[in-house]
N, CA, C and O of each residue as an XYZ file, in Angstrom:
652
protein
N      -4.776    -20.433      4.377
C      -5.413    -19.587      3.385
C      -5.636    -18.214      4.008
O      -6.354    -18.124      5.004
N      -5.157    -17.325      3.562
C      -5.352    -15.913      3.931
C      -6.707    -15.452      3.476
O      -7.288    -15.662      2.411
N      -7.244    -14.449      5.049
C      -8.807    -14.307      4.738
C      -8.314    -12.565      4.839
O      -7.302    -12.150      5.404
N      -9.270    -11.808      4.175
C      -9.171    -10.570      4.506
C     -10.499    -10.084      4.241
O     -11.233    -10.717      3.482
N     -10.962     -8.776      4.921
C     -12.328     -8.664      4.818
C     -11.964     -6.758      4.842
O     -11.441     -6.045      5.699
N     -12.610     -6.426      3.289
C     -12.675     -4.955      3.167
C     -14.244     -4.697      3.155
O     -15.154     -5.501      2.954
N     -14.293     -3.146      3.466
C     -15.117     -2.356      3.187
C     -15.450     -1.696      2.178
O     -14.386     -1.471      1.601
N     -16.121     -1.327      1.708
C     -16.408     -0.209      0.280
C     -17.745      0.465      0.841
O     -18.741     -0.251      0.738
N     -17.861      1.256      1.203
C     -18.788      1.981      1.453
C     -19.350      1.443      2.822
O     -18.661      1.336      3.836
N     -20.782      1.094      2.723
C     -21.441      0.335      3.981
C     -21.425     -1.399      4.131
O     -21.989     -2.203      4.872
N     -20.702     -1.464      3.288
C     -20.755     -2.983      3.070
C     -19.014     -3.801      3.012
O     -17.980     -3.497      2.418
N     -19.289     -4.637      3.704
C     -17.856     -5.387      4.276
C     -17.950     -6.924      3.250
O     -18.857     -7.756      3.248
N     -16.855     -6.913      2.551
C     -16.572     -8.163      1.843
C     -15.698     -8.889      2.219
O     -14.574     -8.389      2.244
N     -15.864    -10.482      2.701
C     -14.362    -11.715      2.600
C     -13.940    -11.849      1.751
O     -14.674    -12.035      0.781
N     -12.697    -11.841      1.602
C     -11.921    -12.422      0.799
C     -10.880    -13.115      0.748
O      -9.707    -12.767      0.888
N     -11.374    -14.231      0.519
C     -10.459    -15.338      0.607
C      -9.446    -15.896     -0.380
O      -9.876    -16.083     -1.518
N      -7.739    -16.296     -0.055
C      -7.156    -16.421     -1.053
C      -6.212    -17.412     -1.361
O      -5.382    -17.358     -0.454
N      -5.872    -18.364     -2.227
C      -5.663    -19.708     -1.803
C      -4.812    -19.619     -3.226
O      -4.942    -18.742     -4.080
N      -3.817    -20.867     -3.262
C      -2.317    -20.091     -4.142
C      -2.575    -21.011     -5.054
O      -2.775    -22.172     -4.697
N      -2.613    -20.655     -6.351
C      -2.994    -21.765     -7.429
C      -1.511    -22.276     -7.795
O      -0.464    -21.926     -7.251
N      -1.684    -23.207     -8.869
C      -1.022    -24.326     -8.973
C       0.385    -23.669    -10.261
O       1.491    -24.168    -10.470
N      -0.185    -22.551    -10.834
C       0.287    -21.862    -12.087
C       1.355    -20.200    -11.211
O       1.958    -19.397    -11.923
N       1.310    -20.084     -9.588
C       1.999    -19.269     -9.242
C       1.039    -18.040     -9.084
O       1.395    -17.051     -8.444
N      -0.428    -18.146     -9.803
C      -1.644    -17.002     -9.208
C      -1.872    -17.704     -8.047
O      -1.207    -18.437     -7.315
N      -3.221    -17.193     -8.089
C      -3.639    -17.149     -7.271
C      -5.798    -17.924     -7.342
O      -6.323    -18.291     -8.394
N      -6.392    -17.934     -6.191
C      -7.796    -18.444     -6.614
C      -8.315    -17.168     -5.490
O      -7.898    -17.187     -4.332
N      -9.169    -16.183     -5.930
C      -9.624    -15.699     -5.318
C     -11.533    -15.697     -4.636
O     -12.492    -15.280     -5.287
N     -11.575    -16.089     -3.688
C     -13.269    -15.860     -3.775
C     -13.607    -14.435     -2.569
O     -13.219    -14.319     -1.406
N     -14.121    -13.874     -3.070
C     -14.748    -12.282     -3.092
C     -16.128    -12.380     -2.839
O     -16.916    -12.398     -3.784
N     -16.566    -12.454     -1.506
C     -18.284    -12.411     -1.202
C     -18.716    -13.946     -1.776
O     -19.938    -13.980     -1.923
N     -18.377    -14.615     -1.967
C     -18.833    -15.657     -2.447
C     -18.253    -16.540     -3.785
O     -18.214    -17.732     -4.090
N     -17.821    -15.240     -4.409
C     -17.311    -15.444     -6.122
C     -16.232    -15.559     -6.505
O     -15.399    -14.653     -6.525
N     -16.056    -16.770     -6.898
C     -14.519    -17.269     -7.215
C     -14.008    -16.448     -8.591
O     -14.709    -16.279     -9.589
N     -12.575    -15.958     -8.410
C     -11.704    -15.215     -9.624
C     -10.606    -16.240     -9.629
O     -10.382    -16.819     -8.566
N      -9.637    -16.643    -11.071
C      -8.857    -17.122    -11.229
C      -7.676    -15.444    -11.564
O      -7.801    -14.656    -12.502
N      -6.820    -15.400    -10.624
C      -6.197    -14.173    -10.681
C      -4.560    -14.200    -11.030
O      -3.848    -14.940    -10.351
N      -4.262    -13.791    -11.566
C      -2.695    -13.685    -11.620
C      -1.682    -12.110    -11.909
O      -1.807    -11.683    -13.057
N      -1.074    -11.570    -11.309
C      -0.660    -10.432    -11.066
C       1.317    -10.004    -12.055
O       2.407    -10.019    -11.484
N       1.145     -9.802    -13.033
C       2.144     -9.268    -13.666
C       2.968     -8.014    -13.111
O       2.349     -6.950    -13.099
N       4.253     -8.006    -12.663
C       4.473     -6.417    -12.055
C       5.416     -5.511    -13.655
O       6.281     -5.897    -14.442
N       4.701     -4.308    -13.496
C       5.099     -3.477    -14.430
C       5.978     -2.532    -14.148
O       5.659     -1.947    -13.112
N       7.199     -2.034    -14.753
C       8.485     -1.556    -15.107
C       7.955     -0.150    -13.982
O       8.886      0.016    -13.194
N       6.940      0.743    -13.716
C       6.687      1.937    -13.421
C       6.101      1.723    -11.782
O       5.728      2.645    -11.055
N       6.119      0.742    -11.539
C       5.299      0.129    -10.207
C       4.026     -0.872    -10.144
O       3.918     -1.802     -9.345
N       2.988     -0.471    -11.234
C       1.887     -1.029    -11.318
C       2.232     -2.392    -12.019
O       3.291     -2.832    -12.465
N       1.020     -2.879    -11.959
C       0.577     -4.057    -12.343
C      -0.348     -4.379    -13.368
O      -1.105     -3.498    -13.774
N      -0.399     -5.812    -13.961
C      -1.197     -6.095    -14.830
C      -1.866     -7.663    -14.137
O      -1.123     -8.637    -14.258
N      -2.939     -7.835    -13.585
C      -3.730     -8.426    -13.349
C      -4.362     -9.458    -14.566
O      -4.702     -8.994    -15.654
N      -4.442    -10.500    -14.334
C      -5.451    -11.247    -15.419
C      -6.063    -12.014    -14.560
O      -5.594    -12.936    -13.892
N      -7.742    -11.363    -14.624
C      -8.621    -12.061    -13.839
C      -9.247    -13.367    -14.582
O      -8.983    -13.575    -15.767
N      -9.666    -13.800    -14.211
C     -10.434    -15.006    -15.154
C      -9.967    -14.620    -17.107
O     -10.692    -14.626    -18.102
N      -8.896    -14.410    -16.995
C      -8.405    -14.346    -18.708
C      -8.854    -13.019    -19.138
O      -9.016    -12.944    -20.356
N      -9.041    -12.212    -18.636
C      -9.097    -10.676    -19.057
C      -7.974     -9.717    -18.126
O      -7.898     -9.797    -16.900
N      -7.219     -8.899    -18.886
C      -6.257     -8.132    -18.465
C      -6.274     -6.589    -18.033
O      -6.345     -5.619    -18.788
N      -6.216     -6.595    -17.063
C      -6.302     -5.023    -16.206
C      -5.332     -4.869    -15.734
O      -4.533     -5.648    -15.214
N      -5.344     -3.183    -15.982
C      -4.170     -2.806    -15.661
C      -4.420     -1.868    -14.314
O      -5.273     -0.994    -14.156
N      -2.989     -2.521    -13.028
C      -3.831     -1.656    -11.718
C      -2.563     -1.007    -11.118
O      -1.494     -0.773    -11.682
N      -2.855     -0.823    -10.114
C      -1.887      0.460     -9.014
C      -2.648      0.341     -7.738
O      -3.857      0.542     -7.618
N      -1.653     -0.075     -6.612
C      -2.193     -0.343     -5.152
C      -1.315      0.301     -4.313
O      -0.105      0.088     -4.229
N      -2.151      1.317     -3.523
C      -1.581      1.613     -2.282
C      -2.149      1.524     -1.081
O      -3.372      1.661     -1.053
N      -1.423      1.275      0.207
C      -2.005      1.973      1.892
C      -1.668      2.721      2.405
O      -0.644      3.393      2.277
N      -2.742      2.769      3.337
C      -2.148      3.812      4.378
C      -2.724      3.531      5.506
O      -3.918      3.811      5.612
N      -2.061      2.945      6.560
C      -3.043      2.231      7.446
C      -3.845      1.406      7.134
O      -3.545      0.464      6.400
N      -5.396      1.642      7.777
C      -6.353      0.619      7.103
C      -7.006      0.662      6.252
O      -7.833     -0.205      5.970
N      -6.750      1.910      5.494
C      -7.041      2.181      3.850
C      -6.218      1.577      3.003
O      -5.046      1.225      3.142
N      -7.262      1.458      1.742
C      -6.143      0.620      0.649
C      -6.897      1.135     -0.403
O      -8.096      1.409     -0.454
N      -6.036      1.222     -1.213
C      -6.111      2.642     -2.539
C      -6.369      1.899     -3.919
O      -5.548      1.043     -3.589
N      -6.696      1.555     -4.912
C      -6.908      0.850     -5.810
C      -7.456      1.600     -6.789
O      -8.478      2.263     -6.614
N      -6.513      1.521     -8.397
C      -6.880      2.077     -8.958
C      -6.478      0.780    -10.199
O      -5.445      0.111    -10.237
N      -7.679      0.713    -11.152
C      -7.769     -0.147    -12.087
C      -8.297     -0.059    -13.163
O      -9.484     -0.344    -13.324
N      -7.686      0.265    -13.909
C      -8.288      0.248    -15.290
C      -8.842      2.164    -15.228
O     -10.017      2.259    -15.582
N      -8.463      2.978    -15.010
C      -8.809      4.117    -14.444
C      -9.649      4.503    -14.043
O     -10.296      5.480    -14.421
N      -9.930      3.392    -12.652
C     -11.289      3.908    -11.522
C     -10.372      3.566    -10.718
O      -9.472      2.730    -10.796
N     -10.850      4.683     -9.514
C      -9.738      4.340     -8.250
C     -11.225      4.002     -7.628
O     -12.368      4.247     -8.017
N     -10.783      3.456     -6.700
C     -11.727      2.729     -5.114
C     -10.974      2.944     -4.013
O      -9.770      2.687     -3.982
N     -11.602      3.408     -3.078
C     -10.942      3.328     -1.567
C     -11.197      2.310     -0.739
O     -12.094      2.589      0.056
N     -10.928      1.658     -0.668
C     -11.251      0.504      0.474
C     -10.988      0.504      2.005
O      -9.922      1.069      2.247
N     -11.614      0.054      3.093
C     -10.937     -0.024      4.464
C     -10.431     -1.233      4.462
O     -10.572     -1.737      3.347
N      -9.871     -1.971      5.257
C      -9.700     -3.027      5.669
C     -10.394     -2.771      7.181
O     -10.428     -1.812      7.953
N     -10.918     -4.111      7.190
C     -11.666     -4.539      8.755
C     -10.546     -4.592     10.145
O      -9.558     -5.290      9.916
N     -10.573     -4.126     11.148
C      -9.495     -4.854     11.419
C      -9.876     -6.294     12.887
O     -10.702     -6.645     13.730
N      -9.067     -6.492     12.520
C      -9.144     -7.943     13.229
C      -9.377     -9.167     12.612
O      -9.715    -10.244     13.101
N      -9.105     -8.782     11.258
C      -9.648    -10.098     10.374
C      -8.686     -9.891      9.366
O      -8.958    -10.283      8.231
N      -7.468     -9.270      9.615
C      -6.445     -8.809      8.379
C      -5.345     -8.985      9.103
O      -5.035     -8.289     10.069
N      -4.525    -10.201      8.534
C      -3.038    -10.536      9.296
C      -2.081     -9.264      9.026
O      -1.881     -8.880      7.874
N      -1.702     -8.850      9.754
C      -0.355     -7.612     10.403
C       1.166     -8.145      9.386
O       2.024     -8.980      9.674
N       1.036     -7.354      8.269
C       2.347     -7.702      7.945
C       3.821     -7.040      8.408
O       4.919     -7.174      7.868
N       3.469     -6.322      9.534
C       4.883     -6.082     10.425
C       5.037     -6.859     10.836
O       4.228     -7.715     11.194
N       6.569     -6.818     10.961
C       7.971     -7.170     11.395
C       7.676     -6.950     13.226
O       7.639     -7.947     13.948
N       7.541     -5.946     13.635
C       7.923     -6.025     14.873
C       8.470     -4.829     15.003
O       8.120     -4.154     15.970
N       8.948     -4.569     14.543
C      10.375     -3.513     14.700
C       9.541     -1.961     14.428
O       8.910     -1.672     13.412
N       9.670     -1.413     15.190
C       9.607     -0.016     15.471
C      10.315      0.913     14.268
O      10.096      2.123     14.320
N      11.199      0.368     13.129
C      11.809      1.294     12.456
C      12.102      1.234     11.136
O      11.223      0.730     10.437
N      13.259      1.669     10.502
C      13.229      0.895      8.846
C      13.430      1.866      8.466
O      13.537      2.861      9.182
N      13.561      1.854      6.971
C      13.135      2.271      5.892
C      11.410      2.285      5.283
O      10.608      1.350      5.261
N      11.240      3.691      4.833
C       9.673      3.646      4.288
C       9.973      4.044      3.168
O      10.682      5.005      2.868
N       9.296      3.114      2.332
C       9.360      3.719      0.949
C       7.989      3.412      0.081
O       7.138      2.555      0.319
N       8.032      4.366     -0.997
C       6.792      4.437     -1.891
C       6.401      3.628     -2.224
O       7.086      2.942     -2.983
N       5.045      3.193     -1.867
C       4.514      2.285     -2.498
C       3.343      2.237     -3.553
O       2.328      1.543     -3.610
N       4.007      3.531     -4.618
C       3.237      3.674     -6.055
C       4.007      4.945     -6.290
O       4.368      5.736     -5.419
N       4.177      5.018     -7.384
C       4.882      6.447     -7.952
C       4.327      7.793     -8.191
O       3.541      7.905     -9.132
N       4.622      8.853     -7.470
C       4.386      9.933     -7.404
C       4.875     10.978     -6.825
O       6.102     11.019     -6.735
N       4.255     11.858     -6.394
C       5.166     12.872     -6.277
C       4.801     13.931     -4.871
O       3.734     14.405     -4.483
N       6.202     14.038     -4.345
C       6.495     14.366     -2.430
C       5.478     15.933     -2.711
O       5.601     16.802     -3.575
N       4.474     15.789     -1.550
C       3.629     17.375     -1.818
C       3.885     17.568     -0.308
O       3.424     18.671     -0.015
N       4.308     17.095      0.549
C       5.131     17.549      1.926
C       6.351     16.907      3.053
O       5.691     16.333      3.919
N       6.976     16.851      3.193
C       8.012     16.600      4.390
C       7.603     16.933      5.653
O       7.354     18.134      5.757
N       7.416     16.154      6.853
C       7.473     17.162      7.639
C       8.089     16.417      8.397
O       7.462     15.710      9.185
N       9.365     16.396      8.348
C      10.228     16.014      9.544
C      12.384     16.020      8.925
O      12.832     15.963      7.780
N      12.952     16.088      9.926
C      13.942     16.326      9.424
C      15.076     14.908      9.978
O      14.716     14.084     10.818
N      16.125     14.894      9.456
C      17.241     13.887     10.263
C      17.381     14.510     11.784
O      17.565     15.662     12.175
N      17.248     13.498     12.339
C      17.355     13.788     13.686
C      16.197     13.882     15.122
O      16.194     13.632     16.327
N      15.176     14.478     13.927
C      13.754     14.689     15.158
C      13.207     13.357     15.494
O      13.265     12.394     14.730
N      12.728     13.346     16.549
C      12.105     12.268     17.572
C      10.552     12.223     16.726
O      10.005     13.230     16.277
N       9.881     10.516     16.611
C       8.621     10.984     15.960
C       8.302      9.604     16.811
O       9.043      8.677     17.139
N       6.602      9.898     17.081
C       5.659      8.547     17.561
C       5.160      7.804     16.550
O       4.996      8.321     15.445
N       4.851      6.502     16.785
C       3.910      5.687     16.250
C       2.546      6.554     15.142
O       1.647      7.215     15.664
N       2.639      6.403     13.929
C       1.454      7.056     13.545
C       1.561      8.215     13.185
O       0.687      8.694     12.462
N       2.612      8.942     13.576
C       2.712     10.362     12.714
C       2.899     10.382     11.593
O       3.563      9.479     11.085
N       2.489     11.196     10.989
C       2.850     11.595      9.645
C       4.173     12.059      9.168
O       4.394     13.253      9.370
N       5.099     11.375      8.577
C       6.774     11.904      8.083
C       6.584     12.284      6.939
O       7.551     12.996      6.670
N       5.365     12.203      5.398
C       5.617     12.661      4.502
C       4.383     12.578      4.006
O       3.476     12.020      4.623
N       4.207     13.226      2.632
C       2.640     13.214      1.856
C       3.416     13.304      0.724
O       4.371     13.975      0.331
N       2.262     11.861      0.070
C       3.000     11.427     -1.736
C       1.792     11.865     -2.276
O       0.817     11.970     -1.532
N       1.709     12.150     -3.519
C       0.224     12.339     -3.986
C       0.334     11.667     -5.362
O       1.152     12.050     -6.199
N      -0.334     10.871     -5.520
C      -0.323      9.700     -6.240
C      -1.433      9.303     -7.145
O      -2.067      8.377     -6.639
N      -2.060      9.800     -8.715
C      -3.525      9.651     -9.439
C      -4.124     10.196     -8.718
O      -4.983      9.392     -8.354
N      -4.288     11.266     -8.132
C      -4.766     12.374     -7.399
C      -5.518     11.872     -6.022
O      -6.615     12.293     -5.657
N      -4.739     10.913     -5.338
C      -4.960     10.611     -4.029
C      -3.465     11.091     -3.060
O      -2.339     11.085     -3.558
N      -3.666     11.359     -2.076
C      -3.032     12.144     -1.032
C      -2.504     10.188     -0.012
O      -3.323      9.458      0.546
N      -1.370      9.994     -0.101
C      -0.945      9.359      0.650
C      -0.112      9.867      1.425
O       0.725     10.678      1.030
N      -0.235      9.366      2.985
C       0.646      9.837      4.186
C       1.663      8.692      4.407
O       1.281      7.533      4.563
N       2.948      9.041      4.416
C       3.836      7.997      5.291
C       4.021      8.087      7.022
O       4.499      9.065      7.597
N       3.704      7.285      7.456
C       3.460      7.421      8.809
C       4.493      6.454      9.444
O       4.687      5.335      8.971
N       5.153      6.930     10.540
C       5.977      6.746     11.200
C       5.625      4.690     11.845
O       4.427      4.467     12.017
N       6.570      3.474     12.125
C       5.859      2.771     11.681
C       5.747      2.321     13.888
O       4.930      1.659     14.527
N       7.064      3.137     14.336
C       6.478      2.924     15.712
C       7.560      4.247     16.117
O       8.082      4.942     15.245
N       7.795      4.456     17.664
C       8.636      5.435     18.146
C       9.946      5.185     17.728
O      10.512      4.096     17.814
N      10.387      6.156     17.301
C      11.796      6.632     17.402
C      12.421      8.120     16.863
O      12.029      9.217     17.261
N      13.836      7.806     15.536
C      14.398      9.216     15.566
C      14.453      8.827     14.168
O      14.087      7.701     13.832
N      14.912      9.736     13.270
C      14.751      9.650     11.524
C      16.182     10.043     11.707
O      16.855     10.976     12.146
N      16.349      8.550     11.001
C      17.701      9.046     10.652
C      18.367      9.568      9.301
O      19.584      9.724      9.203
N      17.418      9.838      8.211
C      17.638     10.206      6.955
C      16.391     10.698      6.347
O      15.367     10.086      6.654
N      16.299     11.651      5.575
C      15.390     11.991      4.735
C      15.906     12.223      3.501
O      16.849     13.012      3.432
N      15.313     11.477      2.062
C      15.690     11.213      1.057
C      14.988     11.697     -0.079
O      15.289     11.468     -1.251
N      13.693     12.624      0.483
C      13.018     13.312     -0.728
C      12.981     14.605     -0.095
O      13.324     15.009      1.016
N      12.179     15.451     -1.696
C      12.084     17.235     -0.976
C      10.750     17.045     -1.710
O      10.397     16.265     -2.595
N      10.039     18.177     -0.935
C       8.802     18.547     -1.742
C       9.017     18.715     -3.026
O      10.010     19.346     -3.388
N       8.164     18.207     -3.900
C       8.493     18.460     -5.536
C       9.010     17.428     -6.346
O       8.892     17.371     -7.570
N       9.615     16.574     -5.585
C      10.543     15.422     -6.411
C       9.278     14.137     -6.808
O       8.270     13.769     -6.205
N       9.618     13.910     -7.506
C       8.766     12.406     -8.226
C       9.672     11.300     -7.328
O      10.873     11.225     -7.066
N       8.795     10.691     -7.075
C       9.906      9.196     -6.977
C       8.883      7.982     -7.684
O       7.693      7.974     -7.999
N       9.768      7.177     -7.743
C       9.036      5.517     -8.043
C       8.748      4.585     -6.960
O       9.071      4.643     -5.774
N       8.206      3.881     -7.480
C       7.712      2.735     -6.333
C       8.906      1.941     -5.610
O       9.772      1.283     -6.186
N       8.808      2.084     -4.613
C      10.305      1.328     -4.154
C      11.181      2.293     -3.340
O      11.516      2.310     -2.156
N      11.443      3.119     -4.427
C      12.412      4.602     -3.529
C      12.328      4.706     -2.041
O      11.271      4.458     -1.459
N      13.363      5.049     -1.438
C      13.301      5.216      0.011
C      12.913      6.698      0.187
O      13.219      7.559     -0.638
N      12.057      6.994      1.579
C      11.561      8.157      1.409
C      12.205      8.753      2.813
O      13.099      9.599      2.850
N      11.542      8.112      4.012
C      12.725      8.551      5.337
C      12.827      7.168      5.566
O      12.255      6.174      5.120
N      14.090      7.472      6.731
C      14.861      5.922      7.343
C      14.462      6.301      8.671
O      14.707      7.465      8.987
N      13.940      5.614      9.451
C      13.448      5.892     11.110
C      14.389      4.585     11.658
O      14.459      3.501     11.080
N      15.372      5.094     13.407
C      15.658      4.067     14.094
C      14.673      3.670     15.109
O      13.940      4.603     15.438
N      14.460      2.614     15.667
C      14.004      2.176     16.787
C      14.115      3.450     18.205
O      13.713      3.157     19.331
């Protein structure tokens, strides 16, 4: 059962999540069980049905921030760390791509330049939050696939970094 434990302000919540029988999910949140199930929508977002009521949401990160916008309230969340399983691979490189649709408000790197762990390769700005794509360990970019100004969708590749 996957545990994860966010922040919202001064206060840190568990959340625990255990795979229901229908392909949702059972969520308990500080204590409080949700029956959850997650619809994905044509534009990136999602449609959620919590205990039989339907919201409509949009999730992003960035590091140990996590971006949430639902029903049109966004929330910022941290994640704790040390209590949140690492969904890397391992690998120092890849493809990065958007993970919510919006639109490139900087580049800063080109094919070819050398970048570290943690830098910043791009800024999406997304329901008027500022997301950074950050480099995912050392290496060289081997492609850049947006310009300042362009929209992309969720999914789109934004730079390609090698090892």
């Amino acid at each position: 059962m996957p545990r994860y434990t966010f922040r919202l302000g001064d206060t840190a919540y568990p959340v625990d999540l255990t795979p229901a029988p229908d392909g949702g999910w059972i969520a308990e949140i500080d204590g409080v069980r949700y029956v959850v199930r997650a619809d994905a929508l044509a534009e990136g977002g999602m449609t959620l049905h919590i205990d039989g009521t339907k919201h409509r949401a949009y999730a992003a990160s960035e590091g140990d921030q996590r971006y949430v916008w639902v029903d049109g309230e966004a929330v910022a969340l941290e994640s704790v760390r040390g209590r949140i399983r690492s969904r890397s691979t391992g690998e120092a490189g890849g493809r990065l791509t958007a993970q919510m649709p919006g639109a490139v408000r900087a580049v800063m790197v080109a094919a070819g330049d050398t970048v570290t762990r943690g830098q910043t390769l791009a800024i999406l700005e997304a329901m008027k939050m500022e997301l950074r794509v950050l480099a995912p360990g050392d290496g060289r970019v081997r492609a850049v696939h947006v310009a300042v100004g362009q929209l992309v969708e969720r999914g789109a590749i934004l730079v390609e970094v090698d090892p």
